[in-house]
FIKELUM-317189 format. One record per residue (C-alpha): residue number from 1; residue in one letter; x, y, z. Coordinates in Angstrom, 2 decimals. Example, Ala and Ser with C-alpha at 12.3 -4.5 7.8 and 13.67 -1.06 7.14 Angstrom:
BEGIN
+-----+------+---------+---------+---------+
! seq ! type !      px !      py !      pz !
+-----+------+---------+---------+---------+
!   1 !    a !   12.30 !   -4.50 !    7.80 !
!   2 !    s !   13.67 !   -1.06 !    7.14 !
+-----+------+---------+---------+---------+
% end
This chain:
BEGIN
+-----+------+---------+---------+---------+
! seq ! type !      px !      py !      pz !
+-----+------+---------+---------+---------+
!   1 !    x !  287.08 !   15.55 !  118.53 !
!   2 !    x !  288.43 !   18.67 !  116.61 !
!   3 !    x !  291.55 !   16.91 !  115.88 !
!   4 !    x !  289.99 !   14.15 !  113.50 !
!   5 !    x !  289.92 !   16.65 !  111.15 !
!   6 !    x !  293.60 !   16.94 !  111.36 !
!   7 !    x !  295.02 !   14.01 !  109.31 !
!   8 !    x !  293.10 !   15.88 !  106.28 !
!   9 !    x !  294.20 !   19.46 !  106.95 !
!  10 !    x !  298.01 !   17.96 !  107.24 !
!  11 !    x !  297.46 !   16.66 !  103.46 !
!  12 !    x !  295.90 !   19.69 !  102.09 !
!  13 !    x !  298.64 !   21.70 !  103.43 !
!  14 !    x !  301.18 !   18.93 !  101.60 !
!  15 !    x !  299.55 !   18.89 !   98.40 !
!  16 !    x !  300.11 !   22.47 !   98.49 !
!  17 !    x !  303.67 !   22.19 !   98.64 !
!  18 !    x !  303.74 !   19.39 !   95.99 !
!  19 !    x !  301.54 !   21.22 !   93.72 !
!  20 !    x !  303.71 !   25.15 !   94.36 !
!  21 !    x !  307.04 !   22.57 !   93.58 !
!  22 !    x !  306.19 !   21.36 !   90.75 !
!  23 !    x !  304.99 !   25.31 !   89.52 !
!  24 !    x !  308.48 !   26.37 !   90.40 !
!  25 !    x !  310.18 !   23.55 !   88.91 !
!  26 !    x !  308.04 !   23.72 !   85.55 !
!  27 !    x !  306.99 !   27.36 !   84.77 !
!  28 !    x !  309.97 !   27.79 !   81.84 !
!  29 !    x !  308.48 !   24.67 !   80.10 !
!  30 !    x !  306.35 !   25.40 !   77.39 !
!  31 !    x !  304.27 !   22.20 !   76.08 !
!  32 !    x !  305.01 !   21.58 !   71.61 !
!  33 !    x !  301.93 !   23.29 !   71.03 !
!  34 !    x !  302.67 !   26.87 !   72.25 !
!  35 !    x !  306.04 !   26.55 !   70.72 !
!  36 !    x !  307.01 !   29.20 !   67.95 !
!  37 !    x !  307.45 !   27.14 !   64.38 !
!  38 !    x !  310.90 !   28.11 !   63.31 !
!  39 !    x !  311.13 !   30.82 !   60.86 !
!  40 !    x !  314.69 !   29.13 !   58.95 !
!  41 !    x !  312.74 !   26.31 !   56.80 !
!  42 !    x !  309.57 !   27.55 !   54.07 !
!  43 !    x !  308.82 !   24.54 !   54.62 !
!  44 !    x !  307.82 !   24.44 !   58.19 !
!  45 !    x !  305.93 !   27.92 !   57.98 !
!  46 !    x !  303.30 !   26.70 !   54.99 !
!  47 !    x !  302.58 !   23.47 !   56.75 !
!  48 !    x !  299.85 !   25.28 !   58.89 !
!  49 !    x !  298.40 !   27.05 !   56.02 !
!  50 !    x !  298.27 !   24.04 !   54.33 !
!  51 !    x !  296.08 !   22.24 !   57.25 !
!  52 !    x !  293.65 !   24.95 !   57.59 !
!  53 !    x !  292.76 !   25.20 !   54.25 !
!  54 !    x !  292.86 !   21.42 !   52.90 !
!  55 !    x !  290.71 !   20.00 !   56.17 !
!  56 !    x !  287.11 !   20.43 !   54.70 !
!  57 !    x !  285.39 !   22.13 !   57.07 !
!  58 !    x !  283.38 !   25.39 !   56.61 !
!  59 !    x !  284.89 !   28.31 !   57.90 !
+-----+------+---------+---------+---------+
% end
């Protein structure tokens, strides 16, 4: 009977894997938002500014 449990211990084990490979394979990727805005354009460095302080909301 113990070994009913197996087919469900096999794909823990292999989601693992799957789940350690893609970590390996996507750990240097950083998503857009975590990006640092480029420092070469004005442009591009008031466009946050801008956003905060023209939204509306309370602060």
């Amino acid at each position: 009977m113990p070994a009913l449990g197996l087919p469900f211990v096999i794909a823990g084990a292999l989601k693992i894997v799957y789940d350690l490979a893609i970590l390996a394979a996507f750990r240097s990727l950083r998503p857009p938002e975590e990006k640092k805005p480029s420092t070469s354009s004005p442009a591009a460095a008031a466009a946050p500014a801008e956003r905060r302080s023209g939204d509306g909301a309370p602060e």
